[in-house]
C-alpha positions as CSV (number, residue, x, y, z in Angstrom):
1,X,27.8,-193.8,-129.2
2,X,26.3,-191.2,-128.6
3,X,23.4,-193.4,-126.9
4,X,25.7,-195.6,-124.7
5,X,26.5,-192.1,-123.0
6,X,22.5,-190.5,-122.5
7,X,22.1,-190.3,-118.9
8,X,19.1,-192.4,-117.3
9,X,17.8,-196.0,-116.1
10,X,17.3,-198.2,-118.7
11,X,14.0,-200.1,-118.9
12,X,15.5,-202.7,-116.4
13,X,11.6,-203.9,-115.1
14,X,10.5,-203.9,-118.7
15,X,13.3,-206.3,-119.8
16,X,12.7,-208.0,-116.4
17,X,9.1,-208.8,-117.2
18,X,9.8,-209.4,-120.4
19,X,11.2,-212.1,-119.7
20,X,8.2,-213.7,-117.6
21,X,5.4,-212.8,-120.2
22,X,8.0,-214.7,-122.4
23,X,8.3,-218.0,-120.2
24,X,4.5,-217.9,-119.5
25,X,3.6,-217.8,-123.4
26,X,5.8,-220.7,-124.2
27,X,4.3,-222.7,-121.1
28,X,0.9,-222.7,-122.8
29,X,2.4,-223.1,-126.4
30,X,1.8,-220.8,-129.6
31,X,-0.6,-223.5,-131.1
32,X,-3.1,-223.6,-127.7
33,X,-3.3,-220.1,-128.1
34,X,-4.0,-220.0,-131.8
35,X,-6.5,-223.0,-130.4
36,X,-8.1,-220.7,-128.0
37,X,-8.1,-217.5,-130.1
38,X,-9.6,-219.2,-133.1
39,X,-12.7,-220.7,-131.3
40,X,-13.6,-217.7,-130.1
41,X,-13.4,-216.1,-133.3
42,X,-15.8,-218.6,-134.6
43,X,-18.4,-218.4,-131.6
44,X,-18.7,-214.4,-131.8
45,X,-19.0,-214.6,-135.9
46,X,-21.6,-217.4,-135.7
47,X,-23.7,-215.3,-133.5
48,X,-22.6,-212.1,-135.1
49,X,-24.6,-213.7,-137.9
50,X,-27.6,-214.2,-136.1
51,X,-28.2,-210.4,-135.5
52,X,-30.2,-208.9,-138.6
53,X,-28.4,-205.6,-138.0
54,X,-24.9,-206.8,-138.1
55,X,-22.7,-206.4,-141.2
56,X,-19.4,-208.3,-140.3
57,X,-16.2,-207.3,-142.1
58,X,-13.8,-210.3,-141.7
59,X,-12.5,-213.6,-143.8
60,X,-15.0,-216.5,-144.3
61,X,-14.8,-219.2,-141.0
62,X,-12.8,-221.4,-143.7
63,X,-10.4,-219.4,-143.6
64,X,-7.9,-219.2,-140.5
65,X,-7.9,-215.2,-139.4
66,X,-7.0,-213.4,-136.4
67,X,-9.0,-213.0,-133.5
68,X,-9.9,-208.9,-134.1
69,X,-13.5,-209.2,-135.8
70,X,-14.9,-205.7,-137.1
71,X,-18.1,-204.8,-137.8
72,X,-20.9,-202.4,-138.2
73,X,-24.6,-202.1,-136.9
74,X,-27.1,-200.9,-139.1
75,X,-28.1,-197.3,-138.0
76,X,-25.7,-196.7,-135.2
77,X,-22.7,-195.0,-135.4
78,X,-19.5,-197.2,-134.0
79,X,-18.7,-194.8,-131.9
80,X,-21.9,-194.9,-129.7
81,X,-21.6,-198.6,-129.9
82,X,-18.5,-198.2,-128.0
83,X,-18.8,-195.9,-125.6
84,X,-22.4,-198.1,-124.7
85,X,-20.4,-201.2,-124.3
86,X,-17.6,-199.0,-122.3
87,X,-20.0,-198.2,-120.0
88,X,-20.9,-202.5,-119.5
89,X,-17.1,-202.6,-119.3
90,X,-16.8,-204.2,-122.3
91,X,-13.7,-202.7,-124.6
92,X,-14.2,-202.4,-128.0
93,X,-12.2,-200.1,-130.7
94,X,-14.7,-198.0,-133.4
95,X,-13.0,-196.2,-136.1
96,X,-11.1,-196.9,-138.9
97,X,-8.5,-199.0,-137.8
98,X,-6.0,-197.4,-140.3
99,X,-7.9,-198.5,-142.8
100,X,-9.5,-194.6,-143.4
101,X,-9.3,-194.7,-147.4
102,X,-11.0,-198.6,-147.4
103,X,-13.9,-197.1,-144.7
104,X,-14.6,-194.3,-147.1
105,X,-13.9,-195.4,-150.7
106,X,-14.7,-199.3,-150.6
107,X,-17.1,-200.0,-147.5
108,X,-19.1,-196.4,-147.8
109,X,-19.4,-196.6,-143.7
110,X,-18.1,-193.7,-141.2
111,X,-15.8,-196.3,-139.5
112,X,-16.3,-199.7,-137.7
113,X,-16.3,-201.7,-134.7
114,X,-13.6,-204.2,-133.9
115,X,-14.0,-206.7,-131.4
116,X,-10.4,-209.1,-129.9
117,X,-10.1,-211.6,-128.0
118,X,-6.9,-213.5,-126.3
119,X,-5.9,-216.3,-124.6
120,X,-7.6,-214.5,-121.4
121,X,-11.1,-214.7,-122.9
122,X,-13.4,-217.9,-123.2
123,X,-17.2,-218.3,-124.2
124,X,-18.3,-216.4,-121.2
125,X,-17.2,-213.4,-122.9
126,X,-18.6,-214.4,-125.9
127,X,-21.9,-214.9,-124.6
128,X,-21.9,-211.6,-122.6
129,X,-20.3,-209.1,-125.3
130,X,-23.3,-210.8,-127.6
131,X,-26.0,-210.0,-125.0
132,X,-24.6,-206.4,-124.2
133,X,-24.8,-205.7,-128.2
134,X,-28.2,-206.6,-128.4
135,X,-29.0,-204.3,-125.5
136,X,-26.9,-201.8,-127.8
137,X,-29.0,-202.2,-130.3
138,X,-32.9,-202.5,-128.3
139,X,-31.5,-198.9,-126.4
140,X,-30.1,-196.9,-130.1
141,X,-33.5,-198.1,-132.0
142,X,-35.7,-196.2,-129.6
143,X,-33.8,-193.4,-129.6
């Protein structure tokens, strides 16, 4: 008590489906996803590298590190990054990821860009996030 007695329906489809995303995760196995998210982490940051205007905030490739990569582009501000790569359908977060004291006092930038991928993604997004950031880039230089 007192919650037994709150009237309402509980969250009987949420508990049902649950139950599903459950059963479909173990199907594929914790370590295929890690598998999946980790290649793709490497891809994006090898390329990431590649762009002279990209500063990348995230472990060295040693290093095993989650699939959310966030970075900055010289001379654009993350937030017209994102809503440019919204527009390609492409969802990114900008901000500070609440991280707002290490933005400001450590890394000196307005806030970044952060970049994840999951089991859903493979190289094709890779290779089309890459290509819309470039355009990002070409369209904010001329402006």
């Amino acid at each position: 008590p007192p919650m037994k007695f709150e009237a309402g329906t509980p969250p009987v489809a949420e508990a049902y489906a649950l139950g599903f995303a459950t059963e479909y995760i173990q199907r594929i196995g914790f370590k295929n996803i890690s598998e999946i998210e980790q290649n793709l982490r490497k891809e994006l940051i090898l390329q990431l590298r590649e762009i002279d205007e990209i500063k990348i905030y995230h472990p060295p490739l040693e290093y095993e590190a989650g699939a959310s990569i966030s970075f900055s582009i010289q001379n654009i501000h993350p937030h017209d990054a994102a809503y440019f790569l919204g527009k390609e359908n492409i969802c990114v977060r900008a901000g500070h990821h609440c991280t707002q004291i290490l933005h400001r006092e450590i890394l000196k930038v307005p806030a970044t860009l952060r970049v994840s991928f999951g089991l859903y993604n493979d190289l094709n997004d890779v290779k089309k996030f890459i290509s819309k950031l470039k355009e990002a880039i070409k369209f904010f230089s001329k402006n």
